[in-house]
N, C-alpha and C positions, 0 to 999 in steps of 0.2 A: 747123438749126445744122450747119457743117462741123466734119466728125470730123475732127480735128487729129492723131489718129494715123496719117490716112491722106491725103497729101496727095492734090492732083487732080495737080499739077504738081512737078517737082523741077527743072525747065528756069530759072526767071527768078531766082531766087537766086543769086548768084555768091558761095563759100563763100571762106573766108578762110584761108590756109595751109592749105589741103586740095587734093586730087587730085581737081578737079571731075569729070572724066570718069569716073573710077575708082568714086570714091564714088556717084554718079548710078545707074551699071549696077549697084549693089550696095549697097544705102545703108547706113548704122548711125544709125538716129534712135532717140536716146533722148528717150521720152515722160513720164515722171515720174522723181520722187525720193524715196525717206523713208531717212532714216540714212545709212550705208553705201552705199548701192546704187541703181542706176538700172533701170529698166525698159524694154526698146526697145518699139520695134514689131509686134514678131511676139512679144511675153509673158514674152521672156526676164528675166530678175534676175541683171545684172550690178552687181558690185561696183567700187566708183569707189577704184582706186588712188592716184591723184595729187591728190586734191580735187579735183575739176575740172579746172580748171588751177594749181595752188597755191592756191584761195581761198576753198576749200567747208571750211574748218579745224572747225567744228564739227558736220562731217553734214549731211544736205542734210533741209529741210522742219521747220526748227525753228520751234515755234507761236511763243515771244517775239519771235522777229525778223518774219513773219508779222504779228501783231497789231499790234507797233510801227509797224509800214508801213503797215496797213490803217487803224488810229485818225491817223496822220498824215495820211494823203490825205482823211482826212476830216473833217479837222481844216482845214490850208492843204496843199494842194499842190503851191503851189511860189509863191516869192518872189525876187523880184528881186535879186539879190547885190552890185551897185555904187549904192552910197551907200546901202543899207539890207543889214537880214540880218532871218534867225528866230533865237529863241532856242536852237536846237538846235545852231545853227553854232559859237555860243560853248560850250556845256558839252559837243557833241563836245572839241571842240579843248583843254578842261582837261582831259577824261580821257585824252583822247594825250599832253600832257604828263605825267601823271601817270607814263606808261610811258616814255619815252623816258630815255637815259642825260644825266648832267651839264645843262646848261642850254639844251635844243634844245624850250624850251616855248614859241616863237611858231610856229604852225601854218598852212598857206595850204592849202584845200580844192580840189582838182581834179577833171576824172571819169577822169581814170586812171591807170594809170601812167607810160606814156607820155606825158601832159600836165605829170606833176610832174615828168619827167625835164626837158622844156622849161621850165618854171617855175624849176626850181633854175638853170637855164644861166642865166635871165633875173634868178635874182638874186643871183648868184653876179657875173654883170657889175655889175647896179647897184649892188653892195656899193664895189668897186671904185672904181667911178666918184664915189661919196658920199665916196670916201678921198681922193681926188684922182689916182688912178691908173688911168684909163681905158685908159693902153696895157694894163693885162691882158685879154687878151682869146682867148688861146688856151685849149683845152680838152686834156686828157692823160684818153683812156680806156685800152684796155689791149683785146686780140686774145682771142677767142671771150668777148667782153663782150655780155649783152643789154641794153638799155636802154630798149625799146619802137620802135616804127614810124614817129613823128612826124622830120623830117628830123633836129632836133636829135640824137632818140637814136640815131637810126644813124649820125648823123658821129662821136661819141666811141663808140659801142656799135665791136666788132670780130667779128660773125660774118658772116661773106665774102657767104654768099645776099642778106643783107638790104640788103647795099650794096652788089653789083655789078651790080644793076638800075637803079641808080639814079644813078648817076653818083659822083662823090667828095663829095658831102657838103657841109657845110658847109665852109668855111675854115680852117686854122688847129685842128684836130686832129688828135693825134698819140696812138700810141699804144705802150703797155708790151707785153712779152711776155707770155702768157697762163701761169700757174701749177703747169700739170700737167707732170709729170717723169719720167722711165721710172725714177726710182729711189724713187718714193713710190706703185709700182705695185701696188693691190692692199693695200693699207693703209688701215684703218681710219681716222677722223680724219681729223687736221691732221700732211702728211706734216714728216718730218723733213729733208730735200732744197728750198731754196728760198726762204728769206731773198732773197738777194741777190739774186733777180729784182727787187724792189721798188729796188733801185740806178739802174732804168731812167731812173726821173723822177729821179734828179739828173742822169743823162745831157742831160736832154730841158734841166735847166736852165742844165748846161754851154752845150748847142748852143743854143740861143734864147735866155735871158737870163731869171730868175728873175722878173722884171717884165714879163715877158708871158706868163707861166703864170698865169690866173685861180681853174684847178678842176682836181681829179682826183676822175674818178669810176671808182668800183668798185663792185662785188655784193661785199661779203662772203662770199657762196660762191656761183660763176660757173652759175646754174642753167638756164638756158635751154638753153645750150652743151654740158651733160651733167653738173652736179654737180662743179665744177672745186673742191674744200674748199684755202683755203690753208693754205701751209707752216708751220709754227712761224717766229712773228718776221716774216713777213711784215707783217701790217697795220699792228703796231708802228712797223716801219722806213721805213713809205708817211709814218705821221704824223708821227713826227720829221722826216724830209725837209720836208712839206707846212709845220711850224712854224718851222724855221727858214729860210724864204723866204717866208712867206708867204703859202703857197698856201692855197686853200680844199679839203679834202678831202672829196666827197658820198657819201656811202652808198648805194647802192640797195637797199630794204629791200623791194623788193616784194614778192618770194617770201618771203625770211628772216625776214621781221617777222611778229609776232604769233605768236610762241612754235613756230616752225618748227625752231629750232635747242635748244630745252626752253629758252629764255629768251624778255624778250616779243621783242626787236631780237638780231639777229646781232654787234650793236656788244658787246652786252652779254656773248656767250658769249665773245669775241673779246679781250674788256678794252681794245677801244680805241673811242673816244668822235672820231666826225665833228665839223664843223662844219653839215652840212645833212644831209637824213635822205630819202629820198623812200618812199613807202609807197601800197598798195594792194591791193587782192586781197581778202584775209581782215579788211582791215578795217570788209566790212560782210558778213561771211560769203559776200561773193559775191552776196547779193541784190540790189543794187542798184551797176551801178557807180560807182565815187568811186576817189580817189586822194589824196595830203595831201604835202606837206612838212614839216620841222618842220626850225626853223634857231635854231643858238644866239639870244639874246638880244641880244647883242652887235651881230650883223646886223643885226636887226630895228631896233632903236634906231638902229645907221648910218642904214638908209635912211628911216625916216619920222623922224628928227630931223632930216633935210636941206634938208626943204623949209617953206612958211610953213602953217600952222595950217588954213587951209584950201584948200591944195594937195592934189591926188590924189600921192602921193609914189611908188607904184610902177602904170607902167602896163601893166598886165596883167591879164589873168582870164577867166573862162568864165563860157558862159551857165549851166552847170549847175554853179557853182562853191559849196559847201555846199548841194547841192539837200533842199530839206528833207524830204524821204523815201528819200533817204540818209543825213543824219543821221540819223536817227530809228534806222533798220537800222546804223549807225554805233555807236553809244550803247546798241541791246537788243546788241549782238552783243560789246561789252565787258565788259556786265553779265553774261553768260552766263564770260566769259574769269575775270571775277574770281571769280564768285558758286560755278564749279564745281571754280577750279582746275584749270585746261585745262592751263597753261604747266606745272605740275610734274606731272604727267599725263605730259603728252610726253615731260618729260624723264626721268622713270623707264623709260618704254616704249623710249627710243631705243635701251639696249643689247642688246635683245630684239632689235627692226627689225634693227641692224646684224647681228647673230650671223645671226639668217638668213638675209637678202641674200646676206654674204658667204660662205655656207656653198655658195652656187649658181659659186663659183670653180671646182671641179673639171669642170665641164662644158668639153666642149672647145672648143663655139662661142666661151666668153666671154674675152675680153682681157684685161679690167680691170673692176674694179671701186670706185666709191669711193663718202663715206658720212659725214654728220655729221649728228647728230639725228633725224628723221623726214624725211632727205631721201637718196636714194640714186640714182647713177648704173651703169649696166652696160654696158660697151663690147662688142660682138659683131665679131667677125672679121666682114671684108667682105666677099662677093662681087666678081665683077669689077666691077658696076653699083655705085657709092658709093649706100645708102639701100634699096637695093632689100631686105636683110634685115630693117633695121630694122621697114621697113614691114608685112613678111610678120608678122614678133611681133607687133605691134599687130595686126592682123587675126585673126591665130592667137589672142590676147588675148581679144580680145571675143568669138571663138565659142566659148571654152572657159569666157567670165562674168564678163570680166574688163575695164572703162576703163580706159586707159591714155596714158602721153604719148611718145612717141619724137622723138627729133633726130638726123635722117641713121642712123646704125649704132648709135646709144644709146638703150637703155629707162630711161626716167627716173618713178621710183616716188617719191612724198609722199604716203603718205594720210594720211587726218582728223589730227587731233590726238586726237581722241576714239576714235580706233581700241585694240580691245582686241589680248591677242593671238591671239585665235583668228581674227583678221581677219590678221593679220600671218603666221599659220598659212597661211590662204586662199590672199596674194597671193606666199609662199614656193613652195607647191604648186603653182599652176598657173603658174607663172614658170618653175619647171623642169619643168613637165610639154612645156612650148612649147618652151621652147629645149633639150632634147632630141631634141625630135624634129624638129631642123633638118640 
């Protein structure tokens, strides 16, 4: 048997948003998980600041989610999803509704997030089009937006790397200003500075005409890009605009959802309620990928009331679209949400998290800081090289026991939801033990 802690080769993998050359002469493989914390290759026990990548919410190597997966696969392992399902696909999909704000309980299963971002574009036009208004057809994202990698999400997504490799994107997106303000700098929350950015999209309906705006999509707090938390009255002012034109307004809930903000959806901390919801990550703790949507009702009945009884009414979907051992890790990893009370966990813990984060302000490397829930961004003065700091913290991070996620000159921390605070003690301490000594 090959020892998988030690590969033979590091050459034929080509790594994905990483510094292949870099990482190669110097690797960081982490070999296991339990709780908290990962284990590399050389023995170390590093602790996982961000959840993985936003979606390890409940600790890593949980036996429910485990077992759920392991009696699935050996039960059916996988089923065909156009024109049949398993029954897991349906009672996922009623406990998503259960969590979801106002009436956004018809649910469509994807394997990512970046799949759902493409899926809500796709139904987001055929809504449209069931209405009799096919010219909508333009997309409104908004500047250091992430939205995933599929072409879709990067023609409305707005951060500059992921789309000037690639040419302009799709057609016909346009995008708002990005949220952050030198005068909500360093502030807790949801700054006070920044309403009226959300004025953009009436601009966009002045210049092009309210009837060819389909969707505006946003994150509820801009997290890829560094933790962008909006202003007071912003989301508010996005969805009166969207209501009185029409427009469809999408949520990106990928990171925010699932009790990242001490609520289960960011819609919900926020008090404003989408029309389409997209979701991923932490809704199967990361074990297994999947992704979902979830769109008012209203939609729903649009598009499959339009056609005849035995017409396929929306044409779209994946091979691995409700696969059924990611249901299964879908379904243990809610029951653990409800059964432990995750969601009000987090949100007691969050003004702990912020108090300390923010406490790392007087360092002189740091910029800015911002912060809502169990999620936190840190901007570092730059070097003359853009990233090249960034990177050395992460590096500094992990030999000091610490995973971590960086974006260009931003350390961006999310741990668990089940994090106590002597973990929060942990990721305070060696954060400025690092960036101290820059």
């Amino acid at each position: 048997m090959n020892d998988m802690t030690a590969p033979n080769s590091l050459e034929e993998f080509w790594m994905p948003f990483t510094a292949n050359k870099q990482f190669k002469e110097d690797p960081r493989l982490l070999v296991s998980a339990e709780g908290l914390y990962y284990r590399n290759h050389r023995g170390d026990d590093l602790l996982d600041s961000c959840s993985g990548l936003f979606c390890v919410a409940l600790g890593h190597g949980r036996r429910e989610i485990r077992e759920a997966v392991a009696n699935q696969l050996a039960t059916l392992d996988y089923s065909p999803p156009f024109q049949f399902a398993n029954p897991g696909a349906f009672e996922l999909a009623r406990r998503v509704a259960k969590l979801t704000p106002g009436d956004l309980n018809r649910v469509f299963f994807t394997g990512s997030g970046s799949e759902a971002i493409d899926t809500a574009m796709k139904i987001a036009l055929m809504y449209h089009r069931c209405r009799g208004q096919s010219q909508r057809q333009r997309f409104v994202g908004r500047e250091r937006a992430y939205h995933g990698v599929n072409f879709g999400g990067i023609s409305v997504g707005g951060m500059v790397k992921n789309r000037e490799a690639y040419g302009i994107g799709l057609p016909g997106c346009v995008h708002m200003r990005h949220t952050w303000l030198e005068e909500n700098r360093l502030q807790p929350g949801q700054g006070s500075h920044g309403a009226e950015l959300a004025d953009d999209l009436q601009r966009f309906v002045e210049l092009y005409g309210a009837d060819t705006i389909a969707a505006c999509f946003v994150e509820p707090i801009a997290g890829s890009t560094g933790i962008l938390v909006p202003p007071k009255g912003y989301l508010e002012r996005l969805r009166a605009i969207c209501d009185q034109h029409g427009i469809l307004l999408v949520f990106d809930e990928v990171i925010c959802g699932f009790g990242r903000t001490g609520e289960a959806f960011g819609a919900q901390s926020f008090g404003v309620t989408p029309d389409i919801m997209t979701m991923a990550k932490a809704l199967t703790n990361g074990c297994i990928p999947m992704g979902a949507v979830a769109v008012r009702e209203g939609i729903y009945d649009t598009v499959v009331g339009s056609g005849a009884d035995s017409a396929i009414e929306f044409f779209h979907g994946y091979t691995y679209s409700a696969h059924p051992t990611a249901t299964a890790a879908g379904i243990a990893t809610l029951d653990i949400f409800e059964r432990d009370g995750v969601f009000d966990h987090a949100a007691a813990l969050a003004p702990y998290f912020l108090e300390q984060i923010f406490a790392l302000q007087d360092l002189g490397v740091v910029a800015d800081i911002r912060g809502y829930g169990l999620l936190a961004g840190i901007d570092l003065k730059p070097t003359e090289k853009p990233g090249e700091r960034g990177f050395a913290v992460l590096r500094g991070l992990y030999e000091a026991g610490m995973v971590t996620r960086v974006t260009a000159d931003t350390l961006i921390l999310s741990p668990p939801l089940v994090s106590e605070k002597r973990h929060i003690d942990e990721i305070a301490d060696k954060t400025r033990s690092v960036l101290s000594g820059l």
